[in-house]
VOPAGU-2260 file (C-alpha; in pm, 1 decimal, decimal comma):
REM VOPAGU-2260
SITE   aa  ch    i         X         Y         Z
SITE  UNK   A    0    -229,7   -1017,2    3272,3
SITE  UNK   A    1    -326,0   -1268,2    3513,1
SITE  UNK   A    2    -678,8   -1366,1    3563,0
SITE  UNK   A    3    -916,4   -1622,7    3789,7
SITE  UNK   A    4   -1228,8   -1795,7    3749,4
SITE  UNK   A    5   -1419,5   -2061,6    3963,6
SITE  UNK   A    6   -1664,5   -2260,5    3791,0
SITE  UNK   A    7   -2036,0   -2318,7    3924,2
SITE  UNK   A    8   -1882,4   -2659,8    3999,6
SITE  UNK   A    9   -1572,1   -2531,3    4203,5
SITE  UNK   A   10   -1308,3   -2605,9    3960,0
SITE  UNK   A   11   -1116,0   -2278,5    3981,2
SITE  UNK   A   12    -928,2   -2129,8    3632,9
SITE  UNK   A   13    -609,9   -1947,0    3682,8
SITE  UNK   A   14    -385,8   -1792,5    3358,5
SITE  UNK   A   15    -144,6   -1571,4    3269,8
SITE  UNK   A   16    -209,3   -1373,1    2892,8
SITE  UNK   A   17     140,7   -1379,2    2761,8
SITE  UNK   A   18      62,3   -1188,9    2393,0
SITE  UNK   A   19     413,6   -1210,6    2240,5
SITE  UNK   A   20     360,3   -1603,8    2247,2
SITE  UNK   A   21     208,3   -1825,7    1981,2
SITE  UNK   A   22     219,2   -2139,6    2234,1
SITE  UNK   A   23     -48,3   -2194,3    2529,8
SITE  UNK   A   24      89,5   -2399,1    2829,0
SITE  UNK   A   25    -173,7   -2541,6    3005,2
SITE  UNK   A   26    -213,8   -2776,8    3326,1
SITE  UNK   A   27    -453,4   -2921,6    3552,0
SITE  UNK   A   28    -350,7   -2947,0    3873,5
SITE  UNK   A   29    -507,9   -3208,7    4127,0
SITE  UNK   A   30    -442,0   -3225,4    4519,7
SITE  UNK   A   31    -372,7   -3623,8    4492,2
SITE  UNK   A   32      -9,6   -3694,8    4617,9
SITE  UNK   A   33     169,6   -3917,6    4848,6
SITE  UNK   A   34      67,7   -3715,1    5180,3
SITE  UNK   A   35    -265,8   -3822,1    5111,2
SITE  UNK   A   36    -197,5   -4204,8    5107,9
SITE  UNK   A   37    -226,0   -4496,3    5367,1
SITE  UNK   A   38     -20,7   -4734,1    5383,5
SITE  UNK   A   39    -266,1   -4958,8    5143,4
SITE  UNK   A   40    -255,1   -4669,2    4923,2
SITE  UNK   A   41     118,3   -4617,5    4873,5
SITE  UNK   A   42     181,5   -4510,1    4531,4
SITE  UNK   A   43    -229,4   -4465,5    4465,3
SITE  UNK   A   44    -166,6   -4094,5    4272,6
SITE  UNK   A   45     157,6   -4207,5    4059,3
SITE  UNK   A   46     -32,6   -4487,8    3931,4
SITE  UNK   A   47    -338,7   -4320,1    3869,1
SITE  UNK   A   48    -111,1   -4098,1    3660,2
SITE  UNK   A   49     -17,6   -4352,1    3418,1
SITE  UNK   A   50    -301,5   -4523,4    3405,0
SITE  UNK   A   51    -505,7   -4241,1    3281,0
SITE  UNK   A   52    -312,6   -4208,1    2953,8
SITE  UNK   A   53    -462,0   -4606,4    2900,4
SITE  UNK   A   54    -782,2   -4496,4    2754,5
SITE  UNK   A   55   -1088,3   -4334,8    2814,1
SITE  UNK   A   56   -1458,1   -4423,1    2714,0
SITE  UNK   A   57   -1412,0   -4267,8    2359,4
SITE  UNK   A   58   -1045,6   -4300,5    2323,1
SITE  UNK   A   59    -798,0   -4601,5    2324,8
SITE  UNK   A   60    -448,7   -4507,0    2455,5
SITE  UNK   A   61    -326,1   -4491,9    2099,5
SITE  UNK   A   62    -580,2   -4265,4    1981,4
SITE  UNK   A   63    -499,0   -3998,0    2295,5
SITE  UNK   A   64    -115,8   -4040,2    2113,8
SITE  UNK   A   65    -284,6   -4006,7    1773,7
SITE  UNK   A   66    -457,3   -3682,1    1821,5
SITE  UNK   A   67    -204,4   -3512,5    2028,1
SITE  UNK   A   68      61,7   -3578,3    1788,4
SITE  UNK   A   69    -205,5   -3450,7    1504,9
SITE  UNK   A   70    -177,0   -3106,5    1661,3
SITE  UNK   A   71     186,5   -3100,8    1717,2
SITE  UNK   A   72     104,8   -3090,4    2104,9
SITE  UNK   A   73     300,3   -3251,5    2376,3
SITE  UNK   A   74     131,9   -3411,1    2679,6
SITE  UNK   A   75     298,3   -3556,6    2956,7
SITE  UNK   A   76     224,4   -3550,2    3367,6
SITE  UNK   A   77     411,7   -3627,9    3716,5
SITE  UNK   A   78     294,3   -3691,5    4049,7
SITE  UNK   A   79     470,5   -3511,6    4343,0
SITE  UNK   A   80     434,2   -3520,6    4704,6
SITE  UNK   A   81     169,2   -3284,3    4756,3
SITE  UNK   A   82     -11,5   -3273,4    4392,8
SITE  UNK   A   83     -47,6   -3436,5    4085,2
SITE  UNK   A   84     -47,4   -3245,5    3737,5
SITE  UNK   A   85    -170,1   -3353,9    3374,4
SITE  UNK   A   86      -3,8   -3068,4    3136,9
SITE  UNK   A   87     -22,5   -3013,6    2748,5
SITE  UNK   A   88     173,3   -2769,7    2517,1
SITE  UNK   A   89     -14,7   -2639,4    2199,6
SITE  UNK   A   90     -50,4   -2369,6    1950,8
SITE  UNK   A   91    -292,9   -2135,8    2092,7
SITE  UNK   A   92    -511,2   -2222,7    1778,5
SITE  UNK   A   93    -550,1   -2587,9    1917,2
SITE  UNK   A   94    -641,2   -2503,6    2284,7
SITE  UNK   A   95   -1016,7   -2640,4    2235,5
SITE  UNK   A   96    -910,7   -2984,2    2166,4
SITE  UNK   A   97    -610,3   -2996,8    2382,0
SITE  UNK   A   98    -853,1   -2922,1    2713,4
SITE  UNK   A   99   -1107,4   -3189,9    2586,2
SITE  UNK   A  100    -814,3   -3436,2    2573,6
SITE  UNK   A  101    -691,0   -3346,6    2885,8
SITE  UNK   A  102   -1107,1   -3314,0    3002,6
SITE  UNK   A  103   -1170,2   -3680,0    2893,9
SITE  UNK   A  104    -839,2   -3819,6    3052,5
SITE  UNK   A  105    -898,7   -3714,5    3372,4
SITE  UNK   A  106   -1263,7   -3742,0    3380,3
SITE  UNK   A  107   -1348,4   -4033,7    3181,7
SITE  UNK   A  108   -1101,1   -4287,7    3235,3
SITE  UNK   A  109   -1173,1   -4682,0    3177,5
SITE  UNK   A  110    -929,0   -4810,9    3431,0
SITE  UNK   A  111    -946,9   -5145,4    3227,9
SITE  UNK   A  112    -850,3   -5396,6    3493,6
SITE  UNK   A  113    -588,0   -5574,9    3181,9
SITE  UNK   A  114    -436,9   -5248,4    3152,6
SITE  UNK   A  115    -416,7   -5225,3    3562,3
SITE  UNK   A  116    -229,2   -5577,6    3552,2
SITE  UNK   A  117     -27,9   -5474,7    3300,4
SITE  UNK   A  118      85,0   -5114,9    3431,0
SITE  UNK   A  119     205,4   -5258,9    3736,1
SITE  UNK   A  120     491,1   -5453,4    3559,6
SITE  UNK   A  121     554,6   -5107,9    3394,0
SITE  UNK   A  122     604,3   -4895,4    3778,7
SITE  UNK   A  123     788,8   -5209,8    3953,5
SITE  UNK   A  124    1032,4   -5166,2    3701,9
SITE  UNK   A  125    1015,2   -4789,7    3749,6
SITE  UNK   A  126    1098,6   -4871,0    4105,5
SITE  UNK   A  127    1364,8   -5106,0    4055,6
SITE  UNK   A  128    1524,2   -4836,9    3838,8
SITE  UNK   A  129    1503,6   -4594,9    4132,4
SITE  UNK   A  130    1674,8   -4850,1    4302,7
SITE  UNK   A  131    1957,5   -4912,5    4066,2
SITE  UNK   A  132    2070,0   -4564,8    4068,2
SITE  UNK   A  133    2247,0   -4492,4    4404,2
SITE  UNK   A  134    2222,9   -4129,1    4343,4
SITE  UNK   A  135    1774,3   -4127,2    4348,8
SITE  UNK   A  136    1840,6   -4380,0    4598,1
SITE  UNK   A  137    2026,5   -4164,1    4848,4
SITE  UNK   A  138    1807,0   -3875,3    4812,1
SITE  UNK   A  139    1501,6   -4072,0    4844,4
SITE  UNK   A  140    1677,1   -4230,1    5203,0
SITE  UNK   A  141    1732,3   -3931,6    5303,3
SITE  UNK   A  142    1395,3   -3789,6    5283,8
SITE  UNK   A  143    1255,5   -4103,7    5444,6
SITE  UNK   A  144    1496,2   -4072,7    5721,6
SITE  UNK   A  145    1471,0   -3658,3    5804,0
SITE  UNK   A  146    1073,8   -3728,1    5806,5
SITE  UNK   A  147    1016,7   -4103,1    5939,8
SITE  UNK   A  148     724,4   -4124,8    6084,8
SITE  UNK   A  149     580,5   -3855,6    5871,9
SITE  UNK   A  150     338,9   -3835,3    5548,5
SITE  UNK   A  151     659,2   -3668,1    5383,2
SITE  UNK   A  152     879,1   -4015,1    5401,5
SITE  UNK   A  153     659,3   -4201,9    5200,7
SITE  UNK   A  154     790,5   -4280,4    4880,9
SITE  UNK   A  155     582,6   -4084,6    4573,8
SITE  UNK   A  156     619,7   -4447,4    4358,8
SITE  UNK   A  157     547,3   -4671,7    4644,7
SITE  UNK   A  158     663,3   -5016,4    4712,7
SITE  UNK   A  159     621,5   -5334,0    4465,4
SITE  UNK   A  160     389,4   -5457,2    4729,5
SITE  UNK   A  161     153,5   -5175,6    4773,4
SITE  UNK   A  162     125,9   -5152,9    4388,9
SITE  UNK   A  163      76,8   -5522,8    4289,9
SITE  UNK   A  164    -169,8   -5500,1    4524,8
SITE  UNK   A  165    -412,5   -5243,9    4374,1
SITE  UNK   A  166    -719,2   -5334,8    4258,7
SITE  UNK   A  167    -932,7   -5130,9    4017,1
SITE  UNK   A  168   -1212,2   -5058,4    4330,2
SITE  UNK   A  169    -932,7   -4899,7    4515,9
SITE  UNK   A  170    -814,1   -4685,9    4233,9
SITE  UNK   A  171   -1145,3   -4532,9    4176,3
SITE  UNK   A  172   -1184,4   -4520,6    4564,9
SITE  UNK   A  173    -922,9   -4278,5    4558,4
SITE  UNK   A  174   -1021,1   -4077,7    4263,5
SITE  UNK   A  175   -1388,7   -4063,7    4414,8
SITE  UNK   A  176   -1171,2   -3900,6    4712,9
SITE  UNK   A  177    -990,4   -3695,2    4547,4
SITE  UNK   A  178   -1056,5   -3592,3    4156,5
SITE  UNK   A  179   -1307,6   -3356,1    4225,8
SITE  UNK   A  180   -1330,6   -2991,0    4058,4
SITE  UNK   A  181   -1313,6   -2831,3    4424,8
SITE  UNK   A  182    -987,4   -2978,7    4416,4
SITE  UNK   A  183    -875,0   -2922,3    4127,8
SITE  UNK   A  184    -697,6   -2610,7    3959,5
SITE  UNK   A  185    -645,8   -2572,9    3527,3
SITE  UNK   A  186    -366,3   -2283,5    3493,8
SITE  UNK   A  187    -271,4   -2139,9    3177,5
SITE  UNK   A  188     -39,3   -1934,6    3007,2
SITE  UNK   A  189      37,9   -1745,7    2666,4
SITE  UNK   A  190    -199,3   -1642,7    2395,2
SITE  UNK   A  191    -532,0   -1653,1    2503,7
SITE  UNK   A  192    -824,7   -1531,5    2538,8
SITE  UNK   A  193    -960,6   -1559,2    2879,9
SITE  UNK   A  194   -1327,3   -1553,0    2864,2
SITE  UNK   A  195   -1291,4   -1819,7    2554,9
SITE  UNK   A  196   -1081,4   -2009,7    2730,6
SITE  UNK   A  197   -1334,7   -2045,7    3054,4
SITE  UNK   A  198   -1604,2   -2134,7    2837,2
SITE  UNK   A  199   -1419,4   -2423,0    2663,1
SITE  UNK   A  200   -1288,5   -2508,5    3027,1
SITE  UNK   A  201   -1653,3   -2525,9    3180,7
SITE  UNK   A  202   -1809,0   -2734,7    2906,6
SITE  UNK   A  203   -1539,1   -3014,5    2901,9
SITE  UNK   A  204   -1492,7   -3013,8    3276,0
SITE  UNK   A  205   -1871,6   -3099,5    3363,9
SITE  UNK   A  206   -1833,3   -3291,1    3653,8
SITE  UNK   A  207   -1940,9   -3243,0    3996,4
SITE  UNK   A  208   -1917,9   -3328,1    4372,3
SITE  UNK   A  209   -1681,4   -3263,7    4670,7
SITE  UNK   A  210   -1343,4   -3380,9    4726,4
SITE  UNK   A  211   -1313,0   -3559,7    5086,6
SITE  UNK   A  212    -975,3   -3429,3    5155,5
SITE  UNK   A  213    -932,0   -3345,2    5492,8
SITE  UNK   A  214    -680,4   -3135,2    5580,8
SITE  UNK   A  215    -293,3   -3364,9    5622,6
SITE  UNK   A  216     -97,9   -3252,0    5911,0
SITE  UNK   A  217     259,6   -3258,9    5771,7
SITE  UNK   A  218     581,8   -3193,9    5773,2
SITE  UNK   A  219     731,1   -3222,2    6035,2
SITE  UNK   A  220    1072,6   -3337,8    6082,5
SITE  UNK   A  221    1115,1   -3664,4    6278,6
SITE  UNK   A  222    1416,1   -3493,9    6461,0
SITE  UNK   A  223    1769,9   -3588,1    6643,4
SITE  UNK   A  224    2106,5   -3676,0    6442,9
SITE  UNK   A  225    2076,0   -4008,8    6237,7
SITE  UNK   A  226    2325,3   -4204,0    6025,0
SITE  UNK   A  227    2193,1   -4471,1    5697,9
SITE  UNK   A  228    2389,8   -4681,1    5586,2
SITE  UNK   A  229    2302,6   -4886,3    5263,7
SITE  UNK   A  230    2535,7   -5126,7    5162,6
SITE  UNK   A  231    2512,7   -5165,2    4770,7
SITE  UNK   A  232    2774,1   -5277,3    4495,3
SITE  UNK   A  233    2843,1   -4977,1    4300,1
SITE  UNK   A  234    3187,8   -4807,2    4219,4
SITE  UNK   A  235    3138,3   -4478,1    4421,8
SITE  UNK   A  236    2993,5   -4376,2    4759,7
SITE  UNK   A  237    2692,4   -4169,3    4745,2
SITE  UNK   A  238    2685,0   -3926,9    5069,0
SITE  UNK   A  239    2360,3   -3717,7    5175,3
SITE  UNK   A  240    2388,6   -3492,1    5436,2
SITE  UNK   A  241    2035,8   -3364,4    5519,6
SITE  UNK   A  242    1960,2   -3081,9    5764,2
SITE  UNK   A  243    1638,5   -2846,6    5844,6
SITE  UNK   A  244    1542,6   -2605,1    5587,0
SITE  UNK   A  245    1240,2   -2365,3    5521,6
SITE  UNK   A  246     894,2   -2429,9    5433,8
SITE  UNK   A  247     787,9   -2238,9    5100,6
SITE  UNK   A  248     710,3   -1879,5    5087,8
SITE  UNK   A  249     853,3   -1802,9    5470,2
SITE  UNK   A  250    1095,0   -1556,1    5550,9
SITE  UNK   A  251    1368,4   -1767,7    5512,3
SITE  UNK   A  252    1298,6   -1898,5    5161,2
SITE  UNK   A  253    1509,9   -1632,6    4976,7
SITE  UNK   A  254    1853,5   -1628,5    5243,7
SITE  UNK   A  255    1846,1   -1957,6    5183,4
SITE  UNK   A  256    1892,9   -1956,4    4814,0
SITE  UNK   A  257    2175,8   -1711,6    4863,5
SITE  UNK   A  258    2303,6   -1956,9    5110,2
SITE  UNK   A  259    2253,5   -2217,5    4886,8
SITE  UNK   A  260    2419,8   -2085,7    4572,7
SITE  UNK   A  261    2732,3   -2027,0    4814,9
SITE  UNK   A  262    2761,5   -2398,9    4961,5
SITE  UNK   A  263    2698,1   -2574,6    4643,5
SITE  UNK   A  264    2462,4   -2429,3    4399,0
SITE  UNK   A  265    2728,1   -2303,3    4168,1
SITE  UNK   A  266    3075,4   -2377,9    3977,9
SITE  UNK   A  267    3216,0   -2106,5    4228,6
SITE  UNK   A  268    3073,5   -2280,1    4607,2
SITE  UNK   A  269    3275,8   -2374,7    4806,5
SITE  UNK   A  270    3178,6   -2724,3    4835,2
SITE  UNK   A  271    3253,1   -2747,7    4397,3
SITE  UNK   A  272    3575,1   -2543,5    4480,3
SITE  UNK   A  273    3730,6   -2768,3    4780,1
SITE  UNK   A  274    3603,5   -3125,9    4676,8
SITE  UNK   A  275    3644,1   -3114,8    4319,0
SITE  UNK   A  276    3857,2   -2831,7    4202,5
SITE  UNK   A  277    4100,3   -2797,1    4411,5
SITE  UNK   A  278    4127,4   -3179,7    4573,3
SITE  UNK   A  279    3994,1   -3347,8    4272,1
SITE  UNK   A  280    3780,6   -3641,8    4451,5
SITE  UNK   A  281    3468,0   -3595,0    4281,9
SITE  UNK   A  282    3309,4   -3531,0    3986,3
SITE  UNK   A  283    2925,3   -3476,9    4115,6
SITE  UNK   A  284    2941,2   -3226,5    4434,2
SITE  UNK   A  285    2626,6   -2999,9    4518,4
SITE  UNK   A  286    2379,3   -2888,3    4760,6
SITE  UNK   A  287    2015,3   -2778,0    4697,1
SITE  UNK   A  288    1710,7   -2675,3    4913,4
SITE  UNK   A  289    1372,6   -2887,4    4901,2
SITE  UNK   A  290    1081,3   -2671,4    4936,9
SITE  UNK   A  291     722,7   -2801,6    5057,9
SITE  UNK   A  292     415,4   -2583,8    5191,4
SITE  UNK   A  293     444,8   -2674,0    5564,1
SITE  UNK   A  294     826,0   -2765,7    5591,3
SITE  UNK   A  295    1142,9   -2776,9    5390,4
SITE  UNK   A  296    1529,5   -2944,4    5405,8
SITE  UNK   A  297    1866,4   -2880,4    5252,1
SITE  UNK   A  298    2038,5   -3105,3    5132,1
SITE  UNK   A  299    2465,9   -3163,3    5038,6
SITE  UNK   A  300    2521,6   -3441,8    4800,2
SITE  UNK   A  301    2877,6   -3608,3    4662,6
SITE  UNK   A  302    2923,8   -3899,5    4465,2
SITE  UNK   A  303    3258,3   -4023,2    4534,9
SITE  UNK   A  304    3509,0   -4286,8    4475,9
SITE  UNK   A  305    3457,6   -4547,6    4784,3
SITE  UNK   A  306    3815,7   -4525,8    4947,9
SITE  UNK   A  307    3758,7   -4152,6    4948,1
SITE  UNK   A  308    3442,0   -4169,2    5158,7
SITE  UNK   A  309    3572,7   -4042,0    5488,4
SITE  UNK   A  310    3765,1   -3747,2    5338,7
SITE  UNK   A  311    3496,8   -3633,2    5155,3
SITE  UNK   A  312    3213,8   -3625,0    5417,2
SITE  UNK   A  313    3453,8   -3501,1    5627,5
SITE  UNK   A  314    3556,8   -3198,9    5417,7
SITE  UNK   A  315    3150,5   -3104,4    5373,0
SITE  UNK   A  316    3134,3   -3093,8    5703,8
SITE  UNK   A  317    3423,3   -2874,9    5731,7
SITE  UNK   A  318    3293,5   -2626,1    5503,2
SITE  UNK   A  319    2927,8   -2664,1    5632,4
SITE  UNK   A  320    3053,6   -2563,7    6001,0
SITE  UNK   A  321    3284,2   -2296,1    5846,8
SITE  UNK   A  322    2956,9   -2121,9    5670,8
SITE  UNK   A  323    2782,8   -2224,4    6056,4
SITE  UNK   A  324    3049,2   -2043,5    6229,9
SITE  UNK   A  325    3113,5   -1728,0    5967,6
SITE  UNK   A  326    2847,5   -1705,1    5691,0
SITE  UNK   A  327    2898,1   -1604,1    5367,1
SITE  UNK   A  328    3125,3   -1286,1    5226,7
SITE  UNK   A  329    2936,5   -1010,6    5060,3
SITE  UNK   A  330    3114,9   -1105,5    4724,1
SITE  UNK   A  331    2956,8   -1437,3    4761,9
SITE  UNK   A  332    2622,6   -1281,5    4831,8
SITE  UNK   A  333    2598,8   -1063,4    4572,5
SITE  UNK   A  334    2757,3   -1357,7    4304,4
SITE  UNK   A  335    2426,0   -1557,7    4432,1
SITE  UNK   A  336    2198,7   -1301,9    4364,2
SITE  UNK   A  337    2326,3   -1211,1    4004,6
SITE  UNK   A  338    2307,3   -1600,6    3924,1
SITE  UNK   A  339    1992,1   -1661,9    4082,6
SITE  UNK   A  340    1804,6   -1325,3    3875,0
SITE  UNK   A  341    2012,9   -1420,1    3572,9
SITE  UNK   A  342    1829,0   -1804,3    3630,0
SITE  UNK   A  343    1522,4   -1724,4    3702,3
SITE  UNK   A  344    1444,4   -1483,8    3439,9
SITE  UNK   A  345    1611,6   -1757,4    3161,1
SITE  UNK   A  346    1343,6   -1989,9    3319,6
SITE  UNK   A  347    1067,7   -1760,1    3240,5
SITE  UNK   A  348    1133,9   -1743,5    2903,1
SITE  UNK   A  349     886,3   -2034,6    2820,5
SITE  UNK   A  350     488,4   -2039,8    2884,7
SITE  UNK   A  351     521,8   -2342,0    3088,6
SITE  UNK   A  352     731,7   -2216,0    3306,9
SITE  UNK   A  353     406,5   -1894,5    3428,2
SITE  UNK   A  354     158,7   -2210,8    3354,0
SITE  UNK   A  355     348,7   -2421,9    3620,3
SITE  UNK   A  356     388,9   -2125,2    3861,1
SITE  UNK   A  357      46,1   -1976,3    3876,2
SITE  UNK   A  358     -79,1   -2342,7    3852,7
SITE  UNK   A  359      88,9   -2482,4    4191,4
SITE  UNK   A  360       8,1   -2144,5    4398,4
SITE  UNK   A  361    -314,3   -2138,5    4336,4
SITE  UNK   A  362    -355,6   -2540,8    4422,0
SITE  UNK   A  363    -138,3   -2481,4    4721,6
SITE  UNK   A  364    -273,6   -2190,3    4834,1
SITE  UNK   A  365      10,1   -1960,4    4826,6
SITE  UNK   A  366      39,3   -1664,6    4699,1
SITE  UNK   A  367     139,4   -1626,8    4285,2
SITE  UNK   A  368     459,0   -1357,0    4276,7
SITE  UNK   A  369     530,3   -1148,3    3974,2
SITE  UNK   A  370     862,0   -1145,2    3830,7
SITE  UNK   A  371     884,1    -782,9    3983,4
SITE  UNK   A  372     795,3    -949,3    4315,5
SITE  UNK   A  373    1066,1   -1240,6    4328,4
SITE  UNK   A  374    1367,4    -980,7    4167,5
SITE  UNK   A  375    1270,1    -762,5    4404,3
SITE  UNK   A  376    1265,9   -1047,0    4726,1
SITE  UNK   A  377    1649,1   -1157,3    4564,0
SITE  UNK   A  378    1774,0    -785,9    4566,5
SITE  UNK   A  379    1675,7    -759,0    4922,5
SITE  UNK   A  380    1891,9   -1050,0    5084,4
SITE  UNK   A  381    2122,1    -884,5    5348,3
SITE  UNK   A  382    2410,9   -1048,0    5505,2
SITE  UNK   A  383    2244,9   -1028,8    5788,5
SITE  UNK   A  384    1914,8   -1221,3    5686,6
SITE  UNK   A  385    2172,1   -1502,9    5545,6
SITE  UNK   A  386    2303,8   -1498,1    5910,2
SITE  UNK   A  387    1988,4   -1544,9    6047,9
SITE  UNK   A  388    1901,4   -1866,7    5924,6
SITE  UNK   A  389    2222,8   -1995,9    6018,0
SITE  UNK   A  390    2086,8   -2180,0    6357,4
SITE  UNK   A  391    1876,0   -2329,7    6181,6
SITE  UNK   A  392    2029,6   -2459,5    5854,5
SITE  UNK   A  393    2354,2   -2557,4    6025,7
SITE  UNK   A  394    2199,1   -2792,3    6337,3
SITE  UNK   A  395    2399,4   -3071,2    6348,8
SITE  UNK   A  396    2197,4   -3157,7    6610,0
SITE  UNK   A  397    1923,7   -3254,9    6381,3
SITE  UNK   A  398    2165,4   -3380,1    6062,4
SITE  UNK   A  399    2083,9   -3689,4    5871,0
SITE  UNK   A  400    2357,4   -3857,5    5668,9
SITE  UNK   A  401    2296,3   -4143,9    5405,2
SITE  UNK   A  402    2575,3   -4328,9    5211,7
SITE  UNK   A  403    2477,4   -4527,6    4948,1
SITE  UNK   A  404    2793,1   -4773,8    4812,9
SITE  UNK   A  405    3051,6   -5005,6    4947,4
SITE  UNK   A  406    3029,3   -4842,7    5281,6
SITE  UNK   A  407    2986,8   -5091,8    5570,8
SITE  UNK   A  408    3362,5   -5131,9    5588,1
SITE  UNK   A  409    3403,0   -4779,3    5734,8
SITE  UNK   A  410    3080,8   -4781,5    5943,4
SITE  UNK   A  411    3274,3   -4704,8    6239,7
SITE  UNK   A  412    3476,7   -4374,3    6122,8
SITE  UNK   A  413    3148,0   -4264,2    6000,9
SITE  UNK   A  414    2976,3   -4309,0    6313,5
SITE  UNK   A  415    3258,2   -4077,9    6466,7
SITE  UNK   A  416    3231,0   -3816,2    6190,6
SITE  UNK   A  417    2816,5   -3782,3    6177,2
SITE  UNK   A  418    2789,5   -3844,8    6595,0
SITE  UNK   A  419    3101,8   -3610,2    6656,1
SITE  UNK   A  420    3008,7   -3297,8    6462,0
């Protein structure tokens, strides 16, 4: 059963009562990302993340660890683009304390300007790391590149700059801004009992006033065919080829997981089949979809040894203009549909899978589907809705291509495989 609340206060309470379940998966969900950040502000959210596990008022960061661990919970967050989310797992016997941990954390945080000095040694080094691994680094490239210019291309971490430059009045500028109960959403799901669970809710989450989040315009794709370059000295060539995609919960959302699973979503795609099965020059071939609530892109990705660059980006593109030009086979589509059912109902085996779910819809304001509802949206992918998004997906018009690796030496060939497609 799914239920919803909003508190006097505007926090709003969404759950899912999952009665075969001991374990309670619950989450509070804050509209603090990246898209909401200046320049200044790069990197504001993540850091606000990690430094709310510092301490509180009544609790030193050890003691959150102490009492967590005393009820055999697990805590953890992440920041996103467009949200933020604190989450604990617990026996439904220990939900009480587990929301006033997760209550005081995000409500009555010290930001202790030591621990603010210290914490930014701690994400510089979480942004070197990103930078060390050519595989994040592509990706992340690549989404600054499709949406430069765009609240979507700023990077979720932000820059060493931006964060050795925060201050503690600009942190709690932006949770004045922003951690407010009107923007806010706890989700839940497991065994619980709604009415009990509200009441805890209300009492730990006492605080007031109005977020000041003005609506973002994004999402929008900055547009035109674009090639990146980064030199870097690593054994293999990382290639991203980046095109436009779907925003989530529009009509193409569902042809293009079928069209997904096809490319490279599977052991069977093509793109698995040609580069690495059957040709043997690499071991990491893939594509996936990126899904946002205005906008969306889809992504192919190979990590490759560097004298094989040009022959692999060159045989994704083959088999990228070969789905452009002829789609996918009926076999294929109905292989993608038994896989994608077959995964999605594994990964609803767990409470925090519904907890996550519910929890995101009802931040974003989009709509929370049954399981009934998304089996019955992957049964109903025609060939011919997989054809449809076809002009769209494959515009190589609008392609961006990253390679991350020893790749300056073939700058030129790539310039003549991106620019002639």
């Amino acid at each position: 059963m799914v239920f919803r609340n909003t508190l006097p206060n505007g926090l709003r309470i969404v759950g899912e009562t999952m009665d075969n379940y001991r374990s309670v998966s619950i989450g509070v969900w804050i509209g603090a990302g990246s898209i909401y950040e200046n320049s200044a502000e790069s990197g504001a959210a993540h850091f606000i993340e990690h430094m709310l596990f510092k301490g509180t008022e009544g609790r030193s960061a050890a003691r959150i660890a102490e009492e967590i661990d005393a009820i055999g919970g697990n805590l953890n967050a992440f920041t996103s683009k467009e949200c933020t989310c604190f989450y604990v797992k617990v026996l439904d016997e220990n939900i009480p304390r587990a929301l006033e941990i997760l209550a005081d954390l995000i409500c009555n945080s010290k930001l202790d300007e030591a621990d603010i000095e210290n914490e930014k040694g701690v994400v510089c080094e979480e942004i070197a790391m990103n930078q060390d691994s050519p595989e994040d680094l592509a990706h992340e490239t690549l989404c600054q590149t499709f949406f430069e210019g765009d609240p979507l291309a700023d990077p979720v971490l932000g820059t060493e700059e931006s964060v050795n430059a925060f201050k503690r009045r600009d942190l709690t500028a932006y949770m004045d801004r922003l951690y407010r109960p009107d923007n806010m959403v706890i989700s839940a799901a497991g065994h619980f009992d709604p009415e009990q669970f509200t009441e805890v809710a209300a009492r730990v989450f006492s605080i007031g006033g109005h977020a000041q989040n003005a609506k973002i315009s994004y999402g929008r794709p900055s547009g035109g065919r674009k090639l990146r370059l980064i030199e870097k000295d690593v054994e293999q060539a990382h290639i991203c080829l980046g095109f436009n995609g779907f925003a989530n919960e529009t009509e193409g959302q569902y042809p293009l997981y079928m069209l997904n699973n096809a490319i490279g979503g599977s052991m069977s795609s093509r793109l698995f089949q040609s580069i690495r099965e059957k040709k043997g020059l690499a071991y990491s071939v893939y594509s996936a979809p990126s899904f946002y609530n205005t906008t969306g892109y889809f992504t192919l990705y190979a990590g490759t040894g560097e004298k094989q660059t040009l022959a692999v980006t060159e045989l994704m593109l083959q088999e990228f203009k070969n789905i452009a030009r002829n789609g996918i086979t009926l076999d294929e589509l109905e292989r993608s549909k038994n896989q994608m059912r077959t995964g999605y109902l594994l990964g609803r085996e767990n409470t925090s899978a519904h907890s996550s779910a519910i929890g995101r819809s009802e931040l974003l304001g989009s709509k929370y589907l049954s399981d009934d509802e998304i089996l019955a949206k992957i049964n109903s992918v025609t060939l011919d809705d997989v054809m449809s998004i076809l002009p769209t997906i494959c515009d190589f018009d609008n392609m961006t291509a990253v390679f991350v690796g020893k790749v300056a030496k073939y700058e030129d060939e790539l310039n003549k495989l991106i620019f002639g497609a």
